[in-house]
Backbone as JSON, one array per atom type, in Angstrom:
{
  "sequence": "XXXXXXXXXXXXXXXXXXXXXXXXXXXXXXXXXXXXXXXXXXXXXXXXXXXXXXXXXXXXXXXXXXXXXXXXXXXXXXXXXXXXXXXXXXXXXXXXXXXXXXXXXXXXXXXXXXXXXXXXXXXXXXXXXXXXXXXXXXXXXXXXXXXXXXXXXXXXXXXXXXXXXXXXXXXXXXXXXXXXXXXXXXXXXXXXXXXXXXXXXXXXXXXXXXXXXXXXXXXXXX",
  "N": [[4.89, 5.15, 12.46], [3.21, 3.39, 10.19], [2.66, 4.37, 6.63], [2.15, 2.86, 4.34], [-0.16, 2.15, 3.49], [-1.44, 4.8, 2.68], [0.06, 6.01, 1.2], [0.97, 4.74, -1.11], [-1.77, 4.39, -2.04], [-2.75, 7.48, -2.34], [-0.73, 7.69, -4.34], [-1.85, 5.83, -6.63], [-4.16, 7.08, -7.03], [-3.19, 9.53, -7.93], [-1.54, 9.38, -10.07], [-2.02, 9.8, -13.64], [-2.96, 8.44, -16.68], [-0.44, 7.43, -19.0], [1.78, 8.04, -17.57], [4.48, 6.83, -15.45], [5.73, 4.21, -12.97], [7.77, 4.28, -10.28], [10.42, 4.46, -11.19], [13.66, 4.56, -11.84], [15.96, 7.1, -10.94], [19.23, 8.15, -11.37], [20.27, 8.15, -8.49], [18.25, 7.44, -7.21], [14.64, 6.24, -6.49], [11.74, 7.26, -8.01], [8.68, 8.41, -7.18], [6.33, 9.3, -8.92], [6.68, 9.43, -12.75], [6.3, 11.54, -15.08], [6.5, 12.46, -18.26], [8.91, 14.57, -18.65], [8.3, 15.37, -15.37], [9.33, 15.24, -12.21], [7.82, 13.18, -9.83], [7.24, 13.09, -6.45], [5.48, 11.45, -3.29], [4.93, 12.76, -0.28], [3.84, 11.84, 2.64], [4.22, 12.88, 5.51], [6.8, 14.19, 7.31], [8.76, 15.97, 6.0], [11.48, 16.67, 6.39], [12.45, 13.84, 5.95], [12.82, 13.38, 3.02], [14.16, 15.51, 1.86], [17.13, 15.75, 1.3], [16.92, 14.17, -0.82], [15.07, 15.78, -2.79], [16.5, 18.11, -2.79], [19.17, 17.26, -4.24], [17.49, 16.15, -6.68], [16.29, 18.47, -7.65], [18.03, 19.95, -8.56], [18.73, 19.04, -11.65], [16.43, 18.22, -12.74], [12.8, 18.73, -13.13], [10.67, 19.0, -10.34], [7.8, 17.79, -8.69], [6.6, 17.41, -5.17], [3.89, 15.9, -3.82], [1.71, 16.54, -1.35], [-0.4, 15.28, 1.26], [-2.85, 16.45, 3.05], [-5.23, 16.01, 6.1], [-8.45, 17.12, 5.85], [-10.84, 15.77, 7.3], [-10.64, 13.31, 9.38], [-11.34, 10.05, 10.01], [-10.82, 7.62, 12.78], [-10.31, 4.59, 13.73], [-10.59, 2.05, 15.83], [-8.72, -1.22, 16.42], [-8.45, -4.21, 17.84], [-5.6, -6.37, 19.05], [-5.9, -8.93, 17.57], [-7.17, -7.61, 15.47], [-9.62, -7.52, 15.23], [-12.41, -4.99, 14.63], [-13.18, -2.7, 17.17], [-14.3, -0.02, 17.09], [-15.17, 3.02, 15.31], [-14.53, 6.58, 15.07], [-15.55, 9.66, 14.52], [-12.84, 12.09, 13.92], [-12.7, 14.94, 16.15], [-10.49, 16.92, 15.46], [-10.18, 19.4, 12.21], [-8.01, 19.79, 9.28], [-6.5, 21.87, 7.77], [-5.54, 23.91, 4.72], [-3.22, 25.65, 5.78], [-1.64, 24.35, 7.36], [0.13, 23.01, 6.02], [2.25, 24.51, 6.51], [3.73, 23.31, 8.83], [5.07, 21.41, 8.16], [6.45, 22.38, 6.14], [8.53, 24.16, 6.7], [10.69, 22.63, 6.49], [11.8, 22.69, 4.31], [11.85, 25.02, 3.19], [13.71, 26.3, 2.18], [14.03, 25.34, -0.84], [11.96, 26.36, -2.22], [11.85, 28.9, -3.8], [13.44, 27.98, -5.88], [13.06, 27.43, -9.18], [12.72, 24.61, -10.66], [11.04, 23.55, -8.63], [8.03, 22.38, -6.99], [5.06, 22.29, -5.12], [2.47, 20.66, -4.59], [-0.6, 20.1, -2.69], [-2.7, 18.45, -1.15], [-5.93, 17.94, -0.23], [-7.64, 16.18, 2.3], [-9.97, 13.38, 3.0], [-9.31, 10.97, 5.7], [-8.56, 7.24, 6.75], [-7.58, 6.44, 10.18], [-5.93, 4.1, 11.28], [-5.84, 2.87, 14.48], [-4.64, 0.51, 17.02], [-5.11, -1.14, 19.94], [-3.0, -1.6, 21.69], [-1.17, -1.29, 23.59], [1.05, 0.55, 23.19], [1.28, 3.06, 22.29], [1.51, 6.12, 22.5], [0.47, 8.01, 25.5], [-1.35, 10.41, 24.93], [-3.13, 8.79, 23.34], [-3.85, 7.07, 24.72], [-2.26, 4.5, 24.68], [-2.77, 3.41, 22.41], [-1.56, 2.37, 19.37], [-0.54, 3.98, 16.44], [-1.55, 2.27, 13.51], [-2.06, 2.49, 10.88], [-2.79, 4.4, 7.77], [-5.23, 5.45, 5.65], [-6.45, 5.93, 2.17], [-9.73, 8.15, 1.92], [-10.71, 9.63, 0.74], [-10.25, 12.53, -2.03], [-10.49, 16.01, -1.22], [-10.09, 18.5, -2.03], [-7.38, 20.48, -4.09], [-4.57, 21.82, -4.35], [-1.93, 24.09, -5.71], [1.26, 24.83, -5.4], [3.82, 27.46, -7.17], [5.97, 29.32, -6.97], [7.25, 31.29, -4.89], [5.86, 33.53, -4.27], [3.16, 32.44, -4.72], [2.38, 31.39, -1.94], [2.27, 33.84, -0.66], [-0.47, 34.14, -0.61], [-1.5, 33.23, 1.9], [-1.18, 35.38, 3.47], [-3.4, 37.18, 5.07], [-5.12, 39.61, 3.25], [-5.86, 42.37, 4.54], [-3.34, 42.6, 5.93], [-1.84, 45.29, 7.64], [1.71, 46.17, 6.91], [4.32, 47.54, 9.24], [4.37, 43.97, 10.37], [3.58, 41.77, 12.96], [4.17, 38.88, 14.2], [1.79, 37.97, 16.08], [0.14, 39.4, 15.26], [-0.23, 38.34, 12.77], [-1.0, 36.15, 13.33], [-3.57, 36.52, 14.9], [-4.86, 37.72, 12.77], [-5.22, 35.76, 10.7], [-6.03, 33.96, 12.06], [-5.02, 31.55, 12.97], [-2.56, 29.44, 15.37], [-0.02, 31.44, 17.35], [2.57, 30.08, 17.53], [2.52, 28.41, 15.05], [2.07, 30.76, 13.34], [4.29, 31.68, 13.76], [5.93, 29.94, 12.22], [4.95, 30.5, 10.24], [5.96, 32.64, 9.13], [8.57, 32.43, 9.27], [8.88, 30.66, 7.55], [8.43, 32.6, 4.88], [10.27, 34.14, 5.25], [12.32, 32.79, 4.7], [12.1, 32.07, 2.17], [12.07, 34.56, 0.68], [10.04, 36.03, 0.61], [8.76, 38.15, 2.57], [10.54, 40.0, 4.92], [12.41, 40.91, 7.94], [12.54, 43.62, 9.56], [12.93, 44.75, 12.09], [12.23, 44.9, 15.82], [9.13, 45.12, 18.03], [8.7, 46.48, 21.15], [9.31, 43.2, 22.5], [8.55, 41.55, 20.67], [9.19, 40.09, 17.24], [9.41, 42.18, 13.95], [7.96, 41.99, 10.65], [8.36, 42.61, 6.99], [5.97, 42.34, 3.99], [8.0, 42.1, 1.23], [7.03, 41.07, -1.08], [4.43, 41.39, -3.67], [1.27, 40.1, -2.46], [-0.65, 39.79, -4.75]],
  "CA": [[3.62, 4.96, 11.76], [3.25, 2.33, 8.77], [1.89, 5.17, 5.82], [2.32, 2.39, 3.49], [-1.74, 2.4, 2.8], [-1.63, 6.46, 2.17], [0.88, 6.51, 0.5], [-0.11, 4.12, -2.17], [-3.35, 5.03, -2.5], [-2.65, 8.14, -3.14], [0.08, 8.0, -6.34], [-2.58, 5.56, -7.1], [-5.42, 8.49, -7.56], [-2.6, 11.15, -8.84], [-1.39, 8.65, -11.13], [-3.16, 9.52, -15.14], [-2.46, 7.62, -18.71], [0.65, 7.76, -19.68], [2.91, 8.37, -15.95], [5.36, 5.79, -14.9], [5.73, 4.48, -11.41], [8.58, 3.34, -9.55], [11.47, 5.29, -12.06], [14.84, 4.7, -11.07], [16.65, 8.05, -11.83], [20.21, 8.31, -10.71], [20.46, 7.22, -6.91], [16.97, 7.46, -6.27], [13.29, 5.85, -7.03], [10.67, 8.42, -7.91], [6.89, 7.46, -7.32], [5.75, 8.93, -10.78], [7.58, 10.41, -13.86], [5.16, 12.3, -16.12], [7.49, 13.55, -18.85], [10.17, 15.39, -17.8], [8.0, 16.26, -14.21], [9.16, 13.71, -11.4], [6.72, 13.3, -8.47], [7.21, 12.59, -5.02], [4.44, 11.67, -2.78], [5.52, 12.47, 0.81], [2.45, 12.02, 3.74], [4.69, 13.75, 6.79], [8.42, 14.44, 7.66], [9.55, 16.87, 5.18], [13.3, 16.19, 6.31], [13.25, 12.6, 5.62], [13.14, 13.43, 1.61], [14.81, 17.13, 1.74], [18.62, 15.36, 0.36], [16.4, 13.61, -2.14], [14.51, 16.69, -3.55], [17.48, 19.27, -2.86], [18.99, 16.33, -5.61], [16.89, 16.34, -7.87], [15.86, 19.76, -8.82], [19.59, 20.56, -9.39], [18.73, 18.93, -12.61], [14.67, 17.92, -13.03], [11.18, 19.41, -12.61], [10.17, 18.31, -9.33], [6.89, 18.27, -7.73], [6.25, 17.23, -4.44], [2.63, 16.05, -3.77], [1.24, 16.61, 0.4], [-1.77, 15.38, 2.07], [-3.56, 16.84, 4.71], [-6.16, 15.03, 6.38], [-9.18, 17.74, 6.36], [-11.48, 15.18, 8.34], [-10.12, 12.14, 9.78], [-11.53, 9.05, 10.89], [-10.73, 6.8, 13.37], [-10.92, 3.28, 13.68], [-9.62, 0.98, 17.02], [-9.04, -2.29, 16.88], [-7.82, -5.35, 18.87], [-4.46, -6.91, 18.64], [-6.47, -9.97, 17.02], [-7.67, -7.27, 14.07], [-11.38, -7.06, 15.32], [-12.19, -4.08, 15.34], [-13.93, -2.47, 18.02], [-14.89, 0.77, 16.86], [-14.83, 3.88, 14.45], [-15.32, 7.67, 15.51], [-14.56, 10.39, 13.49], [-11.87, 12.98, 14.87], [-12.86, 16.48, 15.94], [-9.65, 17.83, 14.48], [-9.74, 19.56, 10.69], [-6.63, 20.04, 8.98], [-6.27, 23.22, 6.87], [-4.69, 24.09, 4.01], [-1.88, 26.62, 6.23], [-0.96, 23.51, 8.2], [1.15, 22.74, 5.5], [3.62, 24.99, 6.87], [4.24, 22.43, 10.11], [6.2, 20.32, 7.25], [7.49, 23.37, 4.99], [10.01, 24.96, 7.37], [12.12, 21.92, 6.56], [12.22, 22.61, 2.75], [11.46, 26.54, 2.69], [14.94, 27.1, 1.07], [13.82, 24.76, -1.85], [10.58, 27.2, -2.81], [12.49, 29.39, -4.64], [14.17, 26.87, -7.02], [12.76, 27.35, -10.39], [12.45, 23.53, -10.72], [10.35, 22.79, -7.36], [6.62, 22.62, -7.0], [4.26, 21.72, -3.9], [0.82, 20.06, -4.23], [-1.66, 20.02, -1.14], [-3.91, 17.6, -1.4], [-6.56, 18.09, 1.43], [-8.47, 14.91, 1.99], [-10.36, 12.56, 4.52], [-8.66, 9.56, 5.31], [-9.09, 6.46, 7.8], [-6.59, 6.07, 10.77], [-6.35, 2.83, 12.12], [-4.96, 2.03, 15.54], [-4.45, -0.64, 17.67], [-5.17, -1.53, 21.7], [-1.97, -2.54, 21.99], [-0.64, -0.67, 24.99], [2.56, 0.5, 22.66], [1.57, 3.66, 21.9], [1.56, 7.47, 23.35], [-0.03, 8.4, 26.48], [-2.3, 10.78, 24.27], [-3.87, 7.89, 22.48], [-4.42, 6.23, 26.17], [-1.43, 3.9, 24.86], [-3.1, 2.75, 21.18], [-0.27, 2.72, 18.22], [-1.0, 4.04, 14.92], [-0.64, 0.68, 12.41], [-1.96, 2.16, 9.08], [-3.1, 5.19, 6.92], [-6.1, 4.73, 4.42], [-7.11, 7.35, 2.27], [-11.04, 7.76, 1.92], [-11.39, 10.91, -0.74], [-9.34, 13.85, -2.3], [-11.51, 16.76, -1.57], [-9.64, 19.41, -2.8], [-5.91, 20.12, -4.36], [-3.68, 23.57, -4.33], [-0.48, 23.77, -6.7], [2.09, 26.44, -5.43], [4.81, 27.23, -8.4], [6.77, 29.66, -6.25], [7.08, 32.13, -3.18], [4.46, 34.55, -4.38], [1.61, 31.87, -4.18], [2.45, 31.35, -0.56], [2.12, 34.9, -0.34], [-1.75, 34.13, -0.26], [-1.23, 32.81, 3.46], [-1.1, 36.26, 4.74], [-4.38, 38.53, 4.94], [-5.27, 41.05, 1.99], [-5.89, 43.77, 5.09], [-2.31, 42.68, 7.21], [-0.79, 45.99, 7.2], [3.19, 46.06, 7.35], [4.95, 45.79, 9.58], [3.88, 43.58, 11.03], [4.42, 40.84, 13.99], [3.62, 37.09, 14.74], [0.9, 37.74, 16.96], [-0.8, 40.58, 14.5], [-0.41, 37.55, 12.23], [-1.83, 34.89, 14.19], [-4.63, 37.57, 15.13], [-5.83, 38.68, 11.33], [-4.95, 34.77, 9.87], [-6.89, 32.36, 12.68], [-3.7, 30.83, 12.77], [-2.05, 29.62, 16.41], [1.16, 31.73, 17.47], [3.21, 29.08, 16.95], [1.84, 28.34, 13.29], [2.61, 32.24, 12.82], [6.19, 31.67, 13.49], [6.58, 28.87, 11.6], [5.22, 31.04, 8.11], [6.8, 33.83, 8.77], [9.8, 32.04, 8.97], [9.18, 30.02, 5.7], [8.27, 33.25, 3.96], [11.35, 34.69, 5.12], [13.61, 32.23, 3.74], [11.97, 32.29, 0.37], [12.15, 36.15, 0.43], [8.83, 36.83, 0.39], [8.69, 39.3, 3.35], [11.79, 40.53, 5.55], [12.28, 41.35, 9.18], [12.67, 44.69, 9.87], [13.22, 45.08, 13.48], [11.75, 44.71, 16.88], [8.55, 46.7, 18.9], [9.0, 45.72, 22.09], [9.79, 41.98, 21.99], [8.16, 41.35, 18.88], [10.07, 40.21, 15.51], [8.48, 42.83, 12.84], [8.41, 42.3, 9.87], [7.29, 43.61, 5.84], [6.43, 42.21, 2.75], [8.44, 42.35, 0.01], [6.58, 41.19, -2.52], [3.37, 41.68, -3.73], [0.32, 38.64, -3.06], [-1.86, 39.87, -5.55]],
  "C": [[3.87, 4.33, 10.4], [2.09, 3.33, 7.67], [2.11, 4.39, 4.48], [0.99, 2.58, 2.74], [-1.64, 3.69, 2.06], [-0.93, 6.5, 1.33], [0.59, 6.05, -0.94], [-0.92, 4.42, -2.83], [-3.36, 6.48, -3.28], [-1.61, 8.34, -4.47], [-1.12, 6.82, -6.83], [-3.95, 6.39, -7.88], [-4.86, 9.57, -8.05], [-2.52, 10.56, -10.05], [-2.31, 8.51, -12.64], [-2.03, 9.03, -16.21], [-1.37, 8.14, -19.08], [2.21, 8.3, -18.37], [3.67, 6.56, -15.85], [5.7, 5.92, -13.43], [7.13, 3.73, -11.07], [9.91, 3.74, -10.36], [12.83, 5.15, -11.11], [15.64, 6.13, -11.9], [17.68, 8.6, -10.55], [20.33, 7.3, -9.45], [19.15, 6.84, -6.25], [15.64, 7.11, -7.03], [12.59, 6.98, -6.98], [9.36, 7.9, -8.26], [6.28, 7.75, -8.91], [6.66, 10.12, -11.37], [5.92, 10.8, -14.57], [6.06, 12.77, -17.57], [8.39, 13.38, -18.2], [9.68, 15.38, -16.38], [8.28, 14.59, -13.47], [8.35, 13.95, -10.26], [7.16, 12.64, -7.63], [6.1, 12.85, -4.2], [4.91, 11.66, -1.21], [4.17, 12.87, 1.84], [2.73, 12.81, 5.06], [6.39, 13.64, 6.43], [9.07, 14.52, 6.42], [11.57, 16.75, 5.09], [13.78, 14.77, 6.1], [13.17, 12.61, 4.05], [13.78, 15.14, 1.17], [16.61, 16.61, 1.24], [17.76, 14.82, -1.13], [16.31, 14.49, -3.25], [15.92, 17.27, -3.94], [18.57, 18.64, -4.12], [19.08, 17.18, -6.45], [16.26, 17.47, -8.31], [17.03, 20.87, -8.92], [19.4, 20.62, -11.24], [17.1, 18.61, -13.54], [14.18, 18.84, -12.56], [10.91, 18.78, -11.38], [8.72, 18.64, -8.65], [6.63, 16.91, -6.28], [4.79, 17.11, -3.66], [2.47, 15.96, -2.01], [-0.03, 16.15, 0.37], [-2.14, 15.66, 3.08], [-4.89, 16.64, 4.94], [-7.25, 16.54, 6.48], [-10.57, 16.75, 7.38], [-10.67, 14.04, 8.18], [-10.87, 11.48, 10.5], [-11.23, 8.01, 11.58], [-11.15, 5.57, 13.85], [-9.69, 2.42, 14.73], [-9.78, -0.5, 16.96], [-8.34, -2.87, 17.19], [-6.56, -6.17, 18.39], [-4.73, -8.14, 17.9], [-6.86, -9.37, 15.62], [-8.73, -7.3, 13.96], [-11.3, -5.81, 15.59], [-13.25, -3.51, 16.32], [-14.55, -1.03, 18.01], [-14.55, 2.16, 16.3], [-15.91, 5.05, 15.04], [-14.76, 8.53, 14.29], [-13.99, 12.11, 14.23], [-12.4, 14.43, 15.1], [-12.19, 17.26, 15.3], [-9.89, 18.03, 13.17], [-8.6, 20.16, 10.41], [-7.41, 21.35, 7.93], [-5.4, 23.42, 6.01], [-3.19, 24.85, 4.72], [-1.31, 25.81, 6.94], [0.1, 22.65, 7.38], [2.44, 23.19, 5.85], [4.14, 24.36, 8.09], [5.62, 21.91, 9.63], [7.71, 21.5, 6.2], [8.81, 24.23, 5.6], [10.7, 23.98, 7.18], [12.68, 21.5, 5.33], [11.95, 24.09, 2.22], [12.83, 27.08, 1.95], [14.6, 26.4, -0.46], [12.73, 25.72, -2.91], [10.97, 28.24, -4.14], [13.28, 29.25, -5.77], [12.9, 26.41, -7.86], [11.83, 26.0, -10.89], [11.31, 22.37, -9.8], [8.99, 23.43, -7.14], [6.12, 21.83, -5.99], [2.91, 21.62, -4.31], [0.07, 20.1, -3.07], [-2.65, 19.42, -1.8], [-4.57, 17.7, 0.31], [-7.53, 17.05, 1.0], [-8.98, 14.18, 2.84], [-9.72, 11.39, 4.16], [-8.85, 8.8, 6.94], [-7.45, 7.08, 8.77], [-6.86, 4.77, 11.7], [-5.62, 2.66, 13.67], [-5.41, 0.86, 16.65], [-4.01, -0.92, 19.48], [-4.0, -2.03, 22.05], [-0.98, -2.32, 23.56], [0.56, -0.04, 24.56], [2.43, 2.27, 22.49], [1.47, 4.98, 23.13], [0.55, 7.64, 24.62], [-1.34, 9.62, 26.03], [-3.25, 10.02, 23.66], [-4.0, 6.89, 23.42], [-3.63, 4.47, 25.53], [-1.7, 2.84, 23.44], [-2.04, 3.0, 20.33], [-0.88, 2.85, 17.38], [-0.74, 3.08, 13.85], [-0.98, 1.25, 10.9], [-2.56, 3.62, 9.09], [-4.01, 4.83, 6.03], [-6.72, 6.4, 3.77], [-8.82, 6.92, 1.62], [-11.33, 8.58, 0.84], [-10.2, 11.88, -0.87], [-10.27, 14.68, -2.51], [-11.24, 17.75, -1.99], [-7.72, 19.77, -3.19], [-5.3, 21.32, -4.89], [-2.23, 23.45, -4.81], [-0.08, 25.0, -6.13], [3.54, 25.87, -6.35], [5.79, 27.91, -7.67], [6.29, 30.62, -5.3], [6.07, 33.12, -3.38], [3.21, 34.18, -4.36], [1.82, 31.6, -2.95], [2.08, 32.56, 0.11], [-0.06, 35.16, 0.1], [-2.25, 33.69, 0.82], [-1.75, 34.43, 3.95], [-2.39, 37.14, 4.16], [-4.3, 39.77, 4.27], [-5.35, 42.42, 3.31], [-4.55, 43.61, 6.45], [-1.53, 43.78, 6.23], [0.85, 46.09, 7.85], [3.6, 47.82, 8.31], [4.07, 44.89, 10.17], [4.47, 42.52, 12.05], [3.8, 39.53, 14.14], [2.17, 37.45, 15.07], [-0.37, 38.63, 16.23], [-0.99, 38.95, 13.54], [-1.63, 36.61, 12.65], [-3.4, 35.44, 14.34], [-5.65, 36.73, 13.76], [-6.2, 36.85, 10.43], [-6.11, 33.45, 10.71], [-6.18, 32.04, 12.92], [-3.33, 30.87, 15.01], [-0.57, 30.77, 16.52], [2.29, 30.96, 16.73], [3.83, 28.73, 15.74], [2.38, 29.17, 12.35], [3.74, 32.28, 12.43], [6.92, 30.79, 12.66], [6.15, 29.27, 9.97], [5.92, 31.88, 8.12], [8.46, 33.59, 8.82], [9.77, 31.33, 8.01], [9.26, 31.38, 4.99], [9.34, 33.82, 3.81], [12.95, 34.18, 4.32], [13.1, 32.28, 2.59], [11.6, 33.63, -0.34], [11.14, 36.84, 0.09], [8.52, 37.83, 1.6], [10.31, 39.38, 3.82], [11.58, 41.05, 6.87], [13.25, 42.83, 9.52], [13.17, 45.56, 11.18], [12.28, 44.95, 14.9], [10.2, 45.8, 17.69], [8.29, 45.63, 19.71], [10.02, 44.24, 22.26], [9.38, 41.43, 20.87], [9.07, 41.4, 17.74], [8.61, 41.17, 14.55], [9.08, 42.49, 11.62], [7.89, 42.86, 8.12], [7.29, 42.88, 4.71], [7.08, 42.64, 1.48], [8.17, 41.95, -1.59], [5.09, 40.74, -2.78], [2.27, 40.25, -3.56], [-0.65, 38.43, -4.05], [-1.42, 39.38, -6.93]]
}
């Protein structure tokens, strides 16, 4: 997928008076300096900038800005660039779907120096009749990213604001599926916070009922 549009666009709308773009520091470009704070704007795949970050907040402030599409619209058009028509997606993204991306930087959370943005936002998706792409998308390729609005934007500083993921009435221990339950959240989803939280030591696994991982927080979300 070409997230050249999104990507753009948005350090374009984070971007205020007085930021620098395009910073060479050390081995690596950083989308905006602020100060001391360097920014990275990453739209998916958490492990293709996880050497970058893990880096740079040896020695910098780092924040890491996310977007997640809360409505998405869709737009198809013809290998010519007509297009042929715009729906807009049933799926909404959610702020907890950040954790799809965060299991592949949950050891970073805990480093003093490292900060996560969520930007939740509608944005276009364009693809293209081309016959190239997935068998889900009846064989259309994704060619671009556009973003349309920033409708809302969530700063976590460290592992105790993540701690606001899990339900004020989940009592410990607890298990995935109690999770998934009390949160809305798929199974899946479950396993994939309770394994971030665990690497950034905000709960702990305790032991088994039945087949079930249990496990307890260790530190307070309030």
């Amino acid at each position: 997928m070409n997230e050249h549009s999104l990507h753009s666009e948005i350090k374009e709308w984070y971007t205020i008076p007085g930021d620098k773009t395009e910073v060479r520091i050390g081995d690596f470009i950083i989308d905006i300096t602020r100060g001391t704070l360097l920014i990275e704007i990453q739209t998916r795949n958490f492990s293709a900038i996880k050497r970058k970050l893990s880096s740079l907040v040896r020695n910098y402030e780092v924040r890491l800005v996310h977007p997640i599409p809360e409505r998405k619209w869709v737009v198809r058009v013809a290998e010519t660039g007509d297009v042929l028509g715009r729906r807009k997606s049933p799926r909404k993204g959610r702020l907890v779907d950040v954790f799809y991306e965060l299991v592949r930087i949950s050891d970073l959370v805990d480093n003093e120096n490292f900060s996560l943005e969520v930007l939740m936002i509608e944005e276009e998706e364009i693809r293209c009749n081309d016959g190239k792409g997935t068998w889900r998308r009846k064989g259309a390729s994704i060619k671009d990213a556009k973003l349309i609005n920033v409708n809302s934007k969530q700063l976590f500083k460290s592992r105790r604001d993540f701690l606001t993921f899990l339900p004020d009435d989940l009592v410990d221990p607890f298990t995935n599926r109690t999770l998934a339950n009390q949160a809305r959240v798929s199974i899946p989803l479950a396993r994939k916070i309770t394994y971030c939280l665990r690497k950034m030591g905000g709960i702990t696994y305790v032991g088994k009922k039945r087949r079930e991982m249990m496990f307890q927080k260790t530190l307070s979300n309030n």
